[in-house]
ChimeraX commands (.cxc) that place a marker at each C-alpha (Angstrom):
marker #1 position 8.93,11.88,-1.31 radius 0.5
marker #1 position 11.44,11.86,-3.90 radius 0.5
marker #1 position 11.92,14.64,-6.51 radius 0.5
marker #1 position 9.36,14.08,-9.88 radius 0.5
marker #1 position 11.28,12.71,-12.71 radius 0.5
marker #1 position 10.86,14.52,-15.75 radius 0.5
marker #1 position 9.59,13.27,-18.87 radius 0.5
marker #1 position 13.39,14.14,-21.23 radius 0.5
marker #1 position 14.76,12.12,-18.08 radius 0.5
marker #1 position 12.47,8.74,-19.51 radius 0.5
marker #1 position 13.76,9.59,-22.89 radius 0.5
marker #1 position 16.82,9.16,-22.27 radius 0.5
marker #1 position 16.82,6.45,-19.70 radius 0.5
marker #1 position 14.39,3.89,-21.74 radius 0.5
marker #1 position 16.90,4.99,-24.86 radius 0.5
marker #1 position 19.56,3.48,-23.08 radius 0.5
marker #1 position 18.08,-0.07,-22.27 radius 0.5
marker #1 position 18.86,-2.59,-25.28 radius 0.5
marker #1 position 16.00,-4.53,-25.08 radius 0.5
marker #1 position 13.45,-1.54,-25.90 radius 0.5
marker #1 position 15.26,-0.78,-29.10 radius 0.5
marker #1 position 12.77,-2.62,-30.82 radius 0.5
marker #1 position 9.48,-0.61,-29.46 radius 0.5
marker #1 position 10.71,2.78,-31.42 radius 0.5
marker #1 position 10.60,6.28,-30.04 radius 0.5
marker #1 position 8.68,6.89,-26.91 radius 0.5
marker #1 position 5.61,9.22,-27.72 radius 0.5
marker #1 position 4.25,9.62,-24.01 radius 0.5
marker #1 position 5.10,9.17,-20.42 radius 0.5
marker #1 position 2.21,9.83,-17.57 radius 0.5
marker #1 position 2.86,10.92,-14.62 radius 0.5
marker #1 position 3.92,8.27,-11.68 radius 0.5
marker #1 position 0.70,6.49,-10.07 radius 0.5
marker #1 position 1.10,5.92,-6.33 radius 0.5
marker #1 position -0.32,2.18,-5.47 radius 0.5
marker #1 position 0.22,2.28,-1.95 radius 0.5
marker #1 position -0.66,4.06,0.47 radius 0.5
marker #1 position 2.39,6.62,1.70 radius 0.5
marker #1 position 2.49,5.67,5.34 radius 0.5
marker #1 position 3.58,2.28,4.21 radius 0.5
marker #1 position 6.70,0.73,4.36 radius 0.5
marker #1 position 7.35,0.72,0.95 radius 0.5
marker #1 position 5.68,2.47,-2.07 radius 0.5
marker #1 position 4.75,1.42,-5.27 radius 0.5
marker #1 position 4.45,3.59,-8.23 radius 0.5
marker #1 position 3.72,2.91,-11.64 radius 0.5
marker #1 position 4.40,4.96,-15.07 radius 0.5
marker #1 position 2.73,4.32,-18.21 radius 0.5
marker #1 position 5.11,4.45,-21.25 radius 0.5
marker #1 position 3.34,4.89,-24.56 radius 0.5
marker #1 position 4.96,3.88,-27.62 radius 0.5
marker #1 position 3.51,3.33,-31.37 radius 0.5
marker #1 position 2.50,0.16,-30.65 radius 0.5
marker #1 position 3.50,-1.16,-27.21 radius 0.5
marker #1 position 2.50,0.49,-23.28 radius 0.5
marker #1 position 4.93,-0.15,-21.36 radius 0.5
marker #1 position 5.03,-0.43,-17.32 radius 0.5
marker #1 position 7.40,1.04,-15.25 radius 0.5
marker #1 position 7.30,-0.27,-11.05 radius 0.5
marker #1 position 9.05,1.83,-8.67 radius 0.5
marker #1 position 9.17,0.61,-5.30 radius 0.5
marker #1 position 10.51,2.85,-3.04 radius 0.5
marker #1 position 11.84,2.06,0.60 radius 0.5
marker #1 position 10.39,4.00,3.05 radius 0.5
marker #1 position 12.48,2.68,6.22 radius 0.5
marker #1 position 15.76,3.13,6.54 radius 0.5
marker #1 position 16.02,-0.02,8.54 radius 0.5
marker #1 position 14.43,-2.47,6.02 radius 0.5
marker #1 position 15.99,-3.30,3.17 radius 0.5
marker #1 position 13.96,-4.38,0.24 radius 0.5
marker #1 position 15.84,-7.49,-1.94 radius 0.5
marker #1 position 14.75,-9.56,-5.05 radius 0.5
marker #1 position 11.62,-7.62,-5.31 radius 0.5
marker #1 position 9.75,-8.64,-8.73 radius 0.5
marker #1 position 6.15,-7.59,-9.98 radius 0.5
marker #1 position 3.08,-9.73,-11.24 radius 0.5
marker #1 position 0.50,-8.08,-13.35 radius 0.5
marker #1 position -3.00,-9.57,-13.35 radius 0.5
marker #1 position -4.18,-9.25,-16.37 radius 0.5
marker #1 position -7.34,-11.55,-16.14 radius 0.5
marker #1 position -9.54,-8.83,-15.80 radius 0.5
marker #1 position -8.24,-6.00,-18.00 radius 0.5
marker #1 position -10.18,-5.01,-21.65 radius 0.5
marker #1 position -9.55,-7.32,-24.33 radius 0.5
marker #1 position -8.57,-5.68,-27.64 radius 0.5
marker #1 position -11.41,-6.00,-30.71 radius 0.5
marker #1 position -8.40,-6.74,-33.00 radius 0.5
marker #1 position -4.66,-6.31,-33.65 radius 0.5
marker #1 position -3.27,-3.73,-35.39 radius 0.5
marker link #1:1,2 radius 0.2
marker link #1:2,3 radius 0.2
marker link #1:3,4 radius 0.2
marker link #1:4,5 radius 0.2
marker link #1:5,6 radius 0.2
marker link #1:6,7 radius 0.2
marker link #1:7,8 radius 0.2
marker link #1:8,9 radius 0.2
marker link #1:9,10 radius 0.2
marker link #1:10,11 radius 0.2
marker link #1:11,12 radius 0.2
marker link #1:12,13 radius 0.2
marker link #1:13,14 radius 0.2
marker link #1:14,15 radius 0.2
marker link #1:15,16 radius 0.2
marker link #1:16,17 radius 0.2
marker link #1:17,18 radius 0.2
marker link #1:18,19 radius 0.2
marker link #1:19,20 radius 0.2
marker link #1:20,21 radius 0.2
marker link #1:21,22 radius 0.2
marker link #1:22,23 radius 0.2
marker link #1:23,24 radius 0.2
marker link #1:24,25 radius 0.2
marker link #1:25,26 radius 0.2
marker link #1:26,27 radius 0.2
marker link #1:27,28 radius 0.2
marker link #1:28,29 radius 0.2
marker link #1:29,30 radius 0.2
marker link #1:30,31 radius 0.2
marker link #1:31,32 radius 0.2
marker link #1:32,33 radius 0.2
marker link #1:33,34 radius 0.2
marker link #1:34,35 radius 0.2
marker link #1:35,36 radius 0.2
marker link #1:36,37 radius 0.2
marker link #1:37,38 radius 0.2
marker link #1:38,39 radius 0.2
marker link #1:39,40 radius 0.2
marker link #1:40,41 radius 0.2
marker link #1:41,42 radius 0.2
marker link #1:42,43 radius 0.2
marker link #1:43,44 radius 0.2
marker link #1:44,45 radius 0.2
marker link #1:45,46 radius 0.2
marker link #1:46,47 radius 0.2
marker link #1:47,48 radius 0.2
marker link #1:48,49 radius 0.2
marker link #1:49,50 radius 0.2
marker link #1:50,51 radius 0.2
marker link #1:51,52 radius 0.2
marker link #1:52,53 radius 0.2
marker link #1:53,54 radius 0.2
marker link #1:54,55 radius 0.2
marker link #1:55,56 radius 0.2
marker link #1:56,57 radius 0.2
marker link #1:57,58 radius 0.2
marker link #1:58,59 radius 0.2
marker link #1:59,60 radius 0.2
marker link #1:60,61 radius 0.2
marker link #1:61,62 radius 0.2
marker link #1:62,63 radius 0.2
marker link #1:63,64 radius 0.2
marker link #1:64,65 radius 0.2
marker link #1:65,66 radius 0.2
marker link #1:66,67 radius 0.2
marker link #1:67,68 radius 0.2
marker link #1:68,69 radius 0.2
marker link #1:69,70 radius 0.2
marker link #1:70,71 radius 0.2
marker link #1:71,72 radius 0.2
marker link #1:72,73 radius 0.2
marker link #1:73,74 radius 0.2
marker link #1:74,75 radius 0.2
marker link #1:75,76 radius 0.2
marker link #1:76,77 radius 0.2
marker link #1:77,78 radius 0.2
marker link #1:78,79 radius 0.2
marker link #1:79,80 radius 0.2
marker link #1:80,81 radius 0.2
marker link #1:81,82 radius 0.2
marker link #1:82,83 radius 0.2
marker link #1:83,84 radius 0.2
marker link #1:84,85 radius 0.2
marker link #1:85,86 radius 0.2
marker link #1:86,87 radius 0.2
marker link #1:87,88 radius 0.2
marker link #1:88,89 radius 0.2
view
């Protein structure tokens, strides 16, 4: 398994992408969540950013196999089942 990130190391690295400038200063960062199981040929963690008001999700899919290659990979989030908010703040 690869080495954890640390939470400065998110700080910086989400700083850095344009298109969160918008969201404000990160206030938390959880720990990776495995998806998969390890002995898979792939994994798939995710990390829960928490801004002010925005979460944002963070998919890392790791290649176990050094013969596969893993391409054009993308993400879909169900959200069909997931709490609906009383209101907006």
């Amino acid at each position: 398994m690869q080495e954890p990130v640390r939470a400065s190391q998110y700080v910086d690295a989400l700083r850095d992408i344009p298109e969160l400038a918008h969201v404000g200063p990160l206030f938390k960062s959880a720990e990776p969540l495995l998806l998969t199981e390890e002995e898979t040929e792939y994994n798939i963690a995710v990390v829960v950013h928490i801004f002010a008001a925005h979460v944002l999700l963070q998919f890392n899919c790791t290649n176990t196999v050094q013969e596969q290659v893993l391409e054009n990979v993308s993400v879909a989030v169900d959200l069909s089942e997931a709490v609906r908010p009383l209101f907006h703040v």
